[in-house]
C-alpha positions, 0 to 999 in steps of 0.5 A: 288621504288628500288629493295630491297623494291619491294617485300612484303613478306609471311610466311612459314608456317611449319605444318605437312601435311599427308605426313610429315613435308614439305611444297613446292612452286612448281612453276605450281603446285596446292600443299596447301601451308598454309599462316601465320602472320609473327613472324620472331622474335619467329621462325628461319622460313624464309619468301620468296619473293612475288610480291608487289601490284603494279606489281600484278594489272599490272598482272592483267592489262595485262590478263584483255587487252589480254581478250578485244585484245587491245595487245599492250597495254597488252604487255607493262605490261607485259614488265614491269614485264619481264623488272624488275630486280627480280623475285618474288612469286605470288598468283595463286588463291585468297585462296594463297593456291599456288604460282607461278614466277611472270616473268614465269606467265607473260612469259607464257600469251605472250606466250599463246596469240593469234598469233596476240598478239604475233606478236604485242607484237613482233612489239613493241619489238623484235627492243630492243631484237635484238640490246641485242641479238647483244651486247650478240653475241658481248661480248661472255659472257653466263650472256648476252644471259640469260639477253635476254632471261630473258627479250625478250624470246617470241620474235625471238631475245629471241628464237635465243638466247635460241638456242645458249645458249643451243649450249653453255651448249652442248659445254660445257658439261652441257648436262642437262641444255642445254637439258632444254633450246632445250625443251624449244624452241621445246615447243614454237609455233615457234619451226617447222623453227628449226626442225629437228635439234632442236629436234636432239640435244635436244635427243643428249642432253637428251642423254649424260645427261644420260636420254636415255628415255627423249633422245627416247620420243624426237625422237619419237615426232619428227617422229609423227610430220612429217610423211614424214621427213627425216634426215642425221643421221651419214651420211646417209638419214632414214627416221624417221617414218619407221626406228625408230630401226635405231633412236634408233641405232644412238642414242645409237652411239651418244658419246662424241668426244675428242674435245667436252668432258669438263674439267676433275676436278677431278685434283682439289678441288676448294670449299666445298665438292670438287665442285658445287654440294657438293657431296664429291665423288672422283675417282683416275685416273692413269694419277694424279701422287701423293706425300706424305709430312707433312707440318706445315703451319704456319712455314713462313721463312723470320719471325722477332722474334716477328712474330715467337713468336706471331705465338707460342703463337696462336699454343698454344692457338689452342692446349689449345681449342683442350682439352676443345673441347673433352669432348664436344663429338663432335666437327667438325674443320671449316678450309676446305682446297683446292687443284688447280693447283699446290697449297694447300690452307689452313686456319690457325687461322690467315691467308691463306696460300699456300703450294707447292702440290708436296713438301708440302713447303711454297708458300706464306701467305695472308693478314693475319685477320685483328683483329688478325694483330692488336692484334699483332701490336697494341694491346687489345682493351676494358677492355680484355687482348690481350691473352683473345681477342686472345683466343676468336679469336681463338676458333672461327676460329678452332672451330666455324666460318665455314664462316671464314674456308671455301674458294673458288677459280676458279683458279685466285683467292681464295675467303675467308670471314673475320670478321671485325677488330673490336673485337665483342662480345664473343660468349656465350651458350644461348644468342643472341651476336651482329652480323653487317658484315663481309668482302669478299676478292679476293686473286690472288693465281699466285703471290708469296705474296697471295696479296688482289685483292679486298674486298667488305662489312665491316661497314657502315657508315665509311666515306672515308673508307666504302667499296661496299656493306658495311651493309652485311654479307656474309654467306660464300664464293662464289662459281664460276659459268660460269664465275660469283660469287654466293654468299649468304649475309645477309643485312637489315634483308633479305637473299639474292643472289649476283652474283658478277664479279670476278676481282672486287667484283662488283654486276651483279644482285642479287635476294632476298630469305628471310627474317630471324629473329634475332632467331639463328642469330649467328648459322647461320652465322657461318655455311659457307652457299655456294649455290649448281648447277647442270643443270642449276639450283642454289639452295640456303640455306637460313640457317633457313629451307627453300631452294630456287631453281633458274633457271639460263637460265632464272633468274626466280624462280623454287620452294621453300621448307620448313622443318619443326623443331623438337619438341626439336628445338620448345622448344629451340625455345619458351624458346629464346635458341640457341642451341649447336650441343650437346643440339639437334639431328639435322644436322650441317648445310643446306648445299643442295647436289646434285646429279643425278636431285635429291636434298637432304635437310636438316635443322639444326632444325630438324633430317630429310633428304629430298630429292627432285627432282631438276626442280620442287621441288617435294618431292620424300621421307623424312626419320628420324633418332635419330641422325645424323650430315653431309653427307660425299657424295653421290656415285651411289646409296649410300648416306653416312651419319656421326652421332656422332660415326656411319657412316650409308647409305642410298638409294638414291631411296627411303632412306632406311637404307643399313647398319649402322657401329661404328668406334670406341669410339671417334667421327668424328673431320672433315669432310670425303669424298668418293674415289672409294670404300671407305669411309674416316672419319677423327677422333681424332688421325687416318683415319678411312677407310670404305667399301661403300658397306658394312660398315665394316671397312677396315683400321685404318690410324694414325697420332701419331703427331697429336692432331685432324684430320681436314677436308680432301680434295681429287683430283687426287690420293691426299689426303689433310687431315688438322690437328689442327697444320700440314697439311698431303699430302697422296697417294690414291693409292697403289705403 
């Protein structure tokens, strides 16, 4: 039985509950969570992974034998569950009113066993626990602790190695995470032989995460524990129990040191929205000197004739599409650019290029898109001319395919998504076109020509040529994590997460999401779908209206959360129409943004903003508006959203409008960021700058050359703002 096929798979069932429109599994909670029959071909609903049959009666094997005592044939069930490569969803009551992580229910019954349970269970496997947590310590790599504790927490083996990958968050500077992993331990029944220590870096952790609270309870429990223990704090002994003044004076001591402090990012903008929280906010620092260019990322040097001439009749096809885009009223361009190192990277409609951060001048140009290259080369294919085959190309790539716009990169590559070379089908309003697969590609960005280091997916069934992972569509780039890729692809009718090795594209482990219908197929593949991360937890869009959080620490399954469509989005659905951006009152995309352990989600089927908390899922608010498109960021307590013509806040509290304000009669032609007090709306021709505490407009920044800003991407005191033909280098701070 592979992997693919080991889960079966329930409906979400979007109803309305007395409190909205949303329904969550909360892994541990009781919450009703209603079951339905599948009609994935009527819904854009996603279904999400339950555990099949087999993997069910050995759940309920094991509680069966941990009831007679016969442990150790309890702990080979259990075992096998922890062993298995996915996590999945499972019944906790025979009414399926509520649903758990398969692995953290089996986890838990180790765990809850009586102490001779726990020592068999240990007897049968802390042997193969032991060499894992050798070969993790061995190679250094995070992936490997977690493979421990993903498979032998409950053994000493799996609580060192939860130990020292807590270490290593705190190292780190993923306080949060690691703050996780310490309560974890202080929890466990074998917690006393790590104390005090345990509990002290759990409240440092808790502490310079921000949760002075969290930070203050652990101390307090750790004195109640031992009424007679005393610690070093800073270099002096206290004594817990009689000098809790003094807990709190060191803990509010407990600082940063030099050495510890992570990386500054703030230097770069390595993905969409700047960085893995997707939370578009930047701060300007005196030490991040800035220069100001215009550059044009299609002027290469060194081109024949023919190239130049090929690379003018593309410019002129994009200025064509920029005039059949403004009488559509609104209209977002897909190409996102990034700024690291000494690099800006750019889409252009046919390549990406690099540009030279401080002069604008050219780097290099990678391999350039495959159909385009053989339209150049070769040809039409079909029955269409080659400038309608380009056309078509074209507009997709300024204007539609955020998958193909959107990049990545960790510093060593930069990851981007490529249509075949084949020419599919145009994409016509209103009608379902074939989509197949897609390509991912790895470009070295320290080599003077962008070479291709590997690329993974494409067609299958290509012989010789069939490349890894051939059948899936990537929903966008991956995005860089702790030295692995996570990636969303499409394969066999289901929505999954890839973890990749990022010098070969290779598949590490993956974990199954949904399965999504043939229902707006097309939209959601175009729509650039990149995961969200903070604290240790990964949450992943599905692109048809529900979310899946997964902890890292652990590989287990968090929650899921589902938002319900609109009325208007029911009907397009009944009537089998896909609806344009200008049909529906309805977000842009599902991108999750993340910001101070709260989530905020949204649904392209439905005009709702919800907000969760990050751990459990748990709803804190929802709130409506008439219209709305993207949220530019988030900044203190603000949440900053752009509609049509108005850029609006929010309380990220409780989300109440602050304050509403119209920029003028054209709308948004990219998307903005937040720098320090202001907000950045990039719309046809000029800039317009904002104030975050009020609204009010503060300046109109214009770009006579340019037919349509783009998106902007910001680091240090740069501002990259990308237009339809240029590419703009500005200075975010006064001279």
């Amino acid at each position: 039985m592979t992997h693919h096929t080991a889960w079966m798979t329930i409906v979400l069932l979007f109803m309305a509950t007395i409190d909205g429109h949303s329904q969550v599994r909360r892994l541990g909670g009781r919450g009703p969570i209603g079951v339905a029959q599948p009609d994935i071909a009527a819904t854009p609903e996603a279904t999400l992974p339950l555990v099949d049959r087999e993997l069910s009666r050995a759940l309920r094997q094991a509680k069966q034998l941990v009831e007679a005592k016969r442990y150790v044939d309890a702990a080979e069930y259990l075992q096998m569950i922890l062993d298995f490569p996915e996590d999945g969803f499972m019944s906790v009551d025979d009414t399926e009113s509520s649903f758990r992580s398969l692995k953290a229910e089996a986890d838990r019954i180790v765990a809850e066993m009586p102490e001779g349970g726990r020592n068999a269970y240990r007897l049968q496997f802390e042997p193969k626990a032991a060499a894992a947590l050798a070969d993790a310590r061995k190679n250094g790599k995070r992936s490997d602790f977690v493979d421990v504790i993903r498979r032998y927490s409950q053994t000493q083996s799996g609580q060192d190695a939860i130990y020292e990958l807590g270490s290593q968050l705190f190292d780190q500077g993923n306080f949060l995470a690691a703050a996780h992993s310490f309560e974890r331990l202080r929890k466990s029944a074998d917690a006393g032989g790590r104390e005090p220590m345990l509990s002290l870096k759990c409240a440092m952790s808790w502490k310079l995460g921000g949760r002075e609270t969290e930070a203050k309870n652990v101390l307090a429990e750790l004195a109640k524990r031992d009424q007679e223990l005393t610690v070093d704090l800073a270099g002096g002994e206290v004594e817990l129990v009689t000098n809790r003044d003094a807990m709190t004076e060191w803990l509010a001591g407990v600082e940063l040191q030099d050495s510890s402090k992570p990386l500054d990012p703030s230097n770069e903008w390595t993905s969409h929205a700047g960085g893995i929280r997707r939370n578009a906010v930047v701060a300007t620092g005196a030490d991040h000197p800035a220069s100001e260019w215009t550059a044009i990322p299609t002027d290469v040097p060194r081109r024949s004739d023919s190239e130049i001439s090929f690379d003018q009749t593309i410019q002129s096809m994009v200025t064509v599409s920029t005039k059949n885009q403004r009488p559509r009223e609104f209209s977002i361009q897909t190409r996102e650019p990034l700024i690291v190192g000494d690099l800006v990277l750019v889409r252009t409609p046919s390549d990406v290029t690099a540009l030279d951060r401080h002069t604008g001048e050219f780097r290099w140009r990678g391999m350039p898109d495959l159909f385009i290259d053989r339209l150049h080369h070769s040809g039409a294919q079909g029955n269409q001319s080659v400038e309608s085959q380009l056309q078509t190309r074209v507009v997709k790539h300024v204007w539609i395919d955020v998958t193909y716009g959107r990049m990545s990169t960790d510093g060593k590559y930069v990851y981007c998504v490529e249509l075949p070379d084949h020419f599919p089908e145009p994409l016509q309003q209103n009608r379902q076109p074939n989509a197949n697969s897609n390509l991912l590609l790895a470009l070295r960005i320290d080599d003077e020509e962008g070479p291709c280091e590997w690329r993974v997916g494409g067609e299958r069934n290509v012989g010789p040529f069939e490349l890894p992972l051939a059948g899936h569509f990537f929903l966008g780039p991956p995005t860089p994590l702790g030295g692995e890729l996570f990636c969303l692809a499409d394969v066999d009718n289901e929505t999954r997460l890839l973890v990749l090795e990022p010098s070969s594209g290779e598949v590490k482990w993956s974990q199954g999401l949904a399965a999504t219908g043939d229902y707006a197929r097309e939209a959601r593949r175009n729509s650039g779908l990149v995961v969200a991360a903070a604290d240790g937890v990964v949450v992943c869009p599905t692109g048809a209206g529900s979310f899946v959080a997964i902890d890292l620490t652990t590989r287990s399954l968090l929650w899921a959360y589902s938002v319900r469509p609109n009325q208007q989005n029911l009907q397009f659905q009944r009537r089998r129409i896909v609806p344009t951006p200008n049909m529906v009152q309805s977000w842009l995309d599902e991108q999750p943004v993340i910001v101070d352990g709260r989530v905020l989600l949204k649904s392209r089927h439905t005009n709702e903003l919800h907000c969760v908390d990050l751990r459990s899922g748990r709803k804190l608010w929802t709130n409506s508006e008439k219209l709305r498109r993207y949220i530019v960021g988030v900044a203190g307590e603000t949440i900053v959203v752009a509609d049509d013509f108005d850029i609006s806040a929010y309380s990220l509290e409780d989300g109440k409008l602050r304050w509403k304000e119209q920029t003028g009669l054209s709308h948004s032609t990219g998307r903005g960021l937040i720098v320090n007090d202001r907000v950045l709306i990039p719309r046809w021709s000029d800039l317009v700058h904002l104030s975050l505490q009020t609204g009010e407009v503060l300046e109109r920044e214009t770009f006579p050359n340019e037919a349509a800003l783009g998106n902007l991407a910001a680091a240090g005191n740069t501002l990259i703002v990308q237009g339809l033909h240029h590419v703009y280098s500005r200075s975010l701070v006064d001279d």
